[in-house]
C-alpha positions as CSV (number, residue, x, y, z in Angstrom):
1,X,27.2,69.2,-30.9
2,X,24.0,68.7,-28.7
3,X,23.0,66.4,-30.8
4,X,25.3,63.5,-29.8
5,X,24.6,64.3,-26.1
6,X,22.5,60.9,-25.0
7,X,21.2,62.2,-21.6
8,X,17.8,63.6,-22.7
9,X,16.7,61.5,-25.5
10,X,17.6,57.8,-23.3
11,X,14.7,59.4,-20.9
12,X,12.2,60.6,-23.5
13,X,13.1,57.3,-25.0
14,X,12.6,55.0,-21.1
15,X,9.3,57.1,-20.7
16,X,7.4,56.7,-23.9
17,X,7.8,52.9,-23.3
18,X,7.0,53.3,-20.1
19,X,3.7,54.4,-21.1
20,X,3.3,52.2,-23.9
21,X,3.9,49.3,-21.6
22,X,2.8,50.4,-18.6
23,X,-0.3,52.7,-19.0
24,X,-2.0,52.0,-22.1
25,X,-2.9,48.5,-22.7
26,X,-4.8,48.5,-19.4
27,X,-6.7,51.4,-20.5
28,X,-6.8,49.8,-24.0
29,X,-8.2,46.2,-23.2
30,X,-10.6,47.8,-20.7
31,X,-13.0,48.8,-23.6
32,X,-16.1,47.0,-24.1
33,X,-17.6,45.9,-27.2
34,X,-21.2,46.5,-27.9
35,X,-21.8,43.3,-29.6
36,X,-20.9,39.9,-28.5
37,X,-20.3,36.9,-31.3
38,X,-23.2,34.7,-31.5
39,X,-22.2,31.3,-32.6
40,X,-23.6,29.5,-35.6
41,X,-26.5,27.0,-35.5
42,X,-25.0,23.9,-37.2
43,X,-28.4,23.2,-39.3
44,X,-28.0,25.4,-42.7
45,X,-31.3,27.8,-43.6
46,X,-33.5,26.4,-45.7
47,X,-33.5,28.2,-49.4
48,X,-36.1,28.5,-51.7
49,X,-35.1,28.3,-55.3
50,X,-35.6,31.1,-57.8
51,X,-38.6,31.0,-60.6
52,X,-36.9,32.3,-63.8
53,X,-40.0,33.6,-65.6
54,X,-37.7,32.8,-69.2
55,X,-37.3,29.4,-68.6
């Protein structure tokens, strides 16, 4: 049964997570993002309240 025979699977199995280990998260943490977090001015905006023309 060919199946049952480890031999090829353990080393499809050693290289995937070789690669996932190995090569990708370099290539994956070298992207950039276009646009940077600004932090939040501590003062809230100042709101104008509504007119309701029915009241």
């Amino acid at each position: 049964m060919p199946q049952l025979n480890p031999a090829p699977w353990f080393a499809i199995l050693i290289f995937s997570w070789l690669v996932f280990l190995l090569i990708l998260p370099p290539k994956i943490m070298a992207h950039t993002f276009p646009y940077e977090p600004t932090s939040q001015s501590a003062e809230k905006p100042k709101t104008d309240s509504w007119t309701w023309p029915w009241h």
